[in-house]
N, C-alpha and C positions, 0 to 999 in steps of 0.2 A: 632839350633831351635830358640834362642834368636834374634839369628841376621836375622833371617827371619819374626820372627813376629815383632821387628823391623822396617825392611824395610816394611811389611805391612802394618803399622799402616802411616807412611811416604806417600806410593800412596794413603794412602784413606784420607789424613789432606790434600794434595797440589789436589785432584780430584775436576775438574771444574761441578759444579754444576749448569743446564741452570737458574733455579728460584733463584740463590743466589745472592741479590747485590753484586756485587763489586761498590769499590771507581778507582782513578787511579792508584793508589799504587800497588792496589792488585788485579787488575785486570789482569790475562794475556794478551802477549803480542800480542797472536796473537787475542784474543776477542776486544782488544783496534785497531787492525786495522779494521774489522770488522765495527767495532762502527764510526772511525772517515769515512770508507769508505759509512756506509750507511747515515751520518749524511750528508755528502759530495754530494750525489747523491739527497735526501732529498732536501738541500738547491739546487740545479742545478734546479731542474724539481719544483721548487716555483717558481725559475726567470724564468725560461722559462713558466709558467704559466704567473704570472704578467709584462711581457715583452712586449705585445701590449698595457696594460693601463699606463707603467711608461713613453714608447714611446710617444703614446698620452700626458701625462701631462709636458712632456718635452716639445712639440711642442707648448702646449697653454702659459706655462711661457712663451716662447719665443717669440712669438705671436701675444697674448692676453694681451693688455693694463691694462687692469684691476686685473688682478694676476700675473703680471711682480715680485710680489713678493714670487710667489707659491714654488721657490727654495728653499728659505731660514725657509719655514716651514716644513720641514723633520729636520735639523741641528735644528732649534729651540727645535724640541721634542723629537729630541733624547739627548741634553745635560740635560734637565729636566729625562727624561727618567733614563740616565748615574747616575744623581746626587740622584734621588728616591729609585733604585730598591736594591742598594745593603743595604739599612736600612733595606729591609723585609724580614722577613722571609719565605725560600721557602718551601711552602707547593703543592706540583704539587696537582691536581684534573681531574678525567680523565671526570666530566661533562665541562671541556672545549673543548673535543674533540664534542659535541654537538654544542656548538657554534659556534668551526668552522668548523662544518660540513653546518649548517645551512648557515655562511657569505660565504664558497666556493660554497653552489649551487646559491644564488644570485649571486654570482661576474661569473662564469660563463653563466649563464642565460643573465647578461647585455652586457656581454662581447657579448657571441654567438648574441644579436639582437643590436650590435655594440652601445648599451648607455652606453658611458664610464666614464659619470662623475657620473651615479649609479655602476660602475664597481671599479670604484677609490673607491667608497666608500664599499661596498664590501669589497674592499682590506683592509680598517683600520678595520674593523670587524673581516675579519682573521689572524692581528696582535692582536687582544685582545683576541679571541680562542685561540692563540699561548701562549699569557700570562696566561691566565687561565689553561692552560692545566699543563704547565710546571712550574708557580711558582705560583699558585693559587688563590682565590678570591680575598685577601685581597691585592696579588699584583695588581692586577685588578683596582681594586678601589683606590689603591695610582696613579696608570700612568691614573687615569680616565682623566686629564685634558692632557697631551702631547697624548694620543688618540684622542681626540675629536678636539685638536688645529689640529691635521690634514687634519680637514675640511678645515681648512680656505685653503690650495692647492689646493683644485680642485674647478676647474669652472663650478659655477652652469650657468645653459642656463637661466634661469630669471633673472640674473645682465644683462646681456647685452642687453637683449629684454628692458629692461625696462629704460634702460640709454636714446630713444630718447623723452618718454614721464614726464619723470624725467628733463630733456632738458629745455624742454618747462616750464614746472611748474617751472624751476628754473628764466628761461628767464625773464615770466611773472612777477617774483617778484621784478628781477633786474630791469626791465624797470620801474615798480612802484615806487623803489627806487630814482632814479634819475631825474625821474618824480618832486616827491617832492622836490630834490635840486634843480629845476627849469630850465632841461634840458627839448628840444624840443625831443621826444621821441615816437615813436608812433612803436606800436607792432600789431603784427597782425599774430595768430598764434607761427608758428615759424619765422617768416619777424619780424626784427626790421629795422625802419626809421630812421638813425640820417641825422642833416640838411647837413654833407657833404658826407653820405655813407648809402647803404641799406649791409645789411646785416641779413642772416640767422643763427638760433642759433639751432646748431649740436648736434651728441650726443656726444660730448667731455666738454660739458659744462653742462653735467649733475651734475658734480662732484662722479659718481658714483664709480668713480675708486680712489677718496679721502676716500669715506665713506668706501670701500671695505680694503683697505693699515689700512684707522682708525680706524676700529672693530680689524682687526688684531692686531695693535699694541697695542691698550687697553686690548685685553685679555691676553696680557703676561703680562702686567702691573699689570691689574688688581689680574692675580693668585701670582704674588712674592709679594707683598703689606700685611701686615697682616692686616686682619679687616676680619669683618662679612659677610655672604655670600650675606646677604638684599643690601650692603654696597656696595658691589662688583660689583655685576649685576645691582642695580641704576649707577653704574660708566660705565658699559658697554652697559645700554639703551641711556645715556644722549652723545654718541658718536655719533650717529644720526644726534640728532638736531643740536648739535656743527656742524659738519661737513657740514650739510646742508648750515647753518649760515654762516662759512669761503666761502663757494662757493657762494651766495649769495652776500657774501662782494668784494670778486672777479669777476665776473660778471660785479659786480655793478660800481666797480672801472675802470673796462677793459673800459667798454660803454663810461665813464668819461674822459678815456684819449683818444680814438679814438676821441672824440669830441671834445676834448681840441687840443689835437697835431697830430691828424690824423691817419685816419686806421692802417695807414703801422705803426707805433710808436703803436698802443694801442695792433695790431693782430701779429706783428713779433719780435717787441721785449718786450713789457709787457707782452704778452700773454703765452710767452715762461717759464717766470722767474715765474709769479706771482705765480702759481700755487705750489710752494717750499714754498713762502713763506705764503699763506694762510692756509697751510698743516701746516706746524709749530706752526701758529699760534693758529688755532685749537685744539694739543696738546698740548700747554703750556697751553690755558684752563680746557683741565680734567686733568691736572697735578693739577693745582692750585682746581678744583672741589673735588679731593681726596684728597686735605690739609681737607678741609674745613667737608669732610667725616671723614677724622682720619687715613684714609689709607697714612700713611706718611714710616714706616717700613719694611724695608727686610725680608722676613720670615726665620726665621734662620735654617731653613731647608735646604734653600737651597743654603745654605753659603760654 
C-alpha cells in the first residue's frame, strides 16, 4: 500500500500540466520539440511573409545611388540592438500583439497595392509589435532609436523626385559663386555657359545623395555622444545646411577647374574624386559643431 501511494504521488509531481510555465530545464522533452518546431515554422512563414519587401530593398541598395548605404543599416541597429536589450528586463505584454496586428495589416495592404517603401516600413513596426509583445514597453522604448534608424534603409520616392530640382538650386548658387571670383559664367536654368564649354547641371549634382549618407551618419553620431536631446537634434538639423554648403563648395570648385584646365580634367577626373572629399569635409564640421555643443563622450552604455 505504501509503495503504491508512493508511486502515486510520483505520476501526479512529474504530470504535465498545459497552463504551467516551464523553463528549459524542466520543460519536457517532447514539449521542447513542440515549441522549437512551432517557433521554427513561426519564423519561416515571417520570411516568407517579408520576402518580396526585403527583395525589393535589396534591389534599391543595389541600385539606387542614394541609399548605396541602406545595407549597412540593419547591421548598424542590430549591434545597438545586441548591446541594449540584454540590460532589460523582460517583461513580455500581450498589448503588443495589438501593434503588430495593427503594422501586419498596413505592411500587407502596401505590399498587396505593391508600395513598398510604406511596406518596408510596415515591416519595422512589426519588429517593434515583436518587442513589445515578447520583452515589453520598457524594452520598447530602450531599442526606440535602432527602430527608427531603420528608416534611414528604405527609399523614400521624394529623395529622388526632388534631387533634379535641388540640382538646379544648387547649380544657381554655384554659378553665383564663381561669378564673384570673376569667372565668365552665365547660367540659364539648368545650361550653364563657360567660355570654353556649355554644360547642363544633372541630378547628380544635387548632392542629395551627400545630404541622405549625412543625416545617416550624424544620427548614429548623434545617439552614442552623451548630451541633451535639444543638443542632439540641433546636431542633426544643422547636417542640412552643412551638407548643402560642401556641395555648394564643390560645384563651385568643379566649374573652376573645367575653366581653368578644361572640361575633361574638372568632369572625369575632379568630378570623380571631389565628391569624397567634400563629404569628409562636411563631417569634420559637425564633428567640430558637437565639440562646440559638449557632445564630445561615448555614452557608457554602450561600451
Amino acid at each position: 500500500m505504501l509503495l503504491q501511494a508512493a508511486s502515486g504521488v510520483n505520476r501526479k509531481t512529474v504530470a504535465f500540466h498545459p497552463l504551467r510555465r516551464y523553463n528549459a530545464a524542466t520543460m519536457p522533452s517532447s514539449l521542447r520539440r513542440s515549441t522549437v518546431l512551432l517557433y521554427a515554422a513561426i519564423l519561416l512563414a515571417g520570411l516568407l511573409v517579408l520576402l518580396p519587401t526585403l527583395r525589393w530593398l535589396a534591389n534599391e541598395w543595389w541600385s539606387n545611388d542614394y541609399y548605396s548605404h541602406g545595407v549597412l543599416v540593419p547591421l548598424v541597429s542590430a549591434f545597438f540592438a545586441w548591446r541594449l536589450l540584454p540590460r532589460v528586463e523582460r517583461r513580455p505584454s500581450n498589448l503588443g500583439l495589438f501593434l503588430l496586428a495593427a503594422a501586419l495589416a498596413v505592411y500587407l495592404v502596401a505590399l498587396f497595392e505593391r508600395a513598398f517603401f510604406l511596406a518596408a516600413l510596415g515591416m519595422i513596426g512589426l519588429f517593434a509589435g515583436i518587442i513589445f509583445y515578447l520583452w515589453g514597453g520598457r524594452a520598447l522604448r530602450r531599442l526606440a532609436f535602432p527602430l527608427a534608424f531603420l528608416v534611414f534603409m528604405v527609399p523614400l520616392p521624394f529623395v529622388e523626385a526632388s534631387s533634379l530640382p535641388m540640382a538646379q538650386f544648387t547649380g544657381g548658387i554655384s554659378t553665383t559663386v564663381v561669378q564673384w571670383l570673376g569667372m565668365n559664367v552665365i547660367v540659364d536654368g539648368a545650361a550653364v555657359t563657360l567660355p570654353n564649354a556649355n554644360l547642363v547641371v544633372g541630378a547628380q549634382c544635387s548632392g542629395l545623395r551627400s545630404i541622405v549618407a549625412l543625416l545617416t551618419l550624424v544620427a548614429v553620431f548623434a545617439y552614442i555622444v552623451e548630451g541633451s536631446w535639444q543638443r542632439k537634434l540641433l546636431l542633426a538639423l544643422t547636417a542640412i545646411p552643412i551638407a548643402i554648403l560642401g556641395n555648394v563648395m564643390r560645384v563651385s570648385s568643379l566649374l573652376w577647374v573645367a575653366d581653368r584646365w578644361g572640361v575633361e580634367a574638372g568632369f572625369t577626373y575632379y568630378h570623380d574624386y571631389s565628391g569624397i572629399v567634400f563629404f569628409l569635409f562636411a563631417f569634420v564640421c559637425l564633428i567640430l559643431f558637437a565639440r562646440l555643443l559638449g557632445c564630445r563622450e561615448i555614452r557608457s552604455d554602450l561600451l
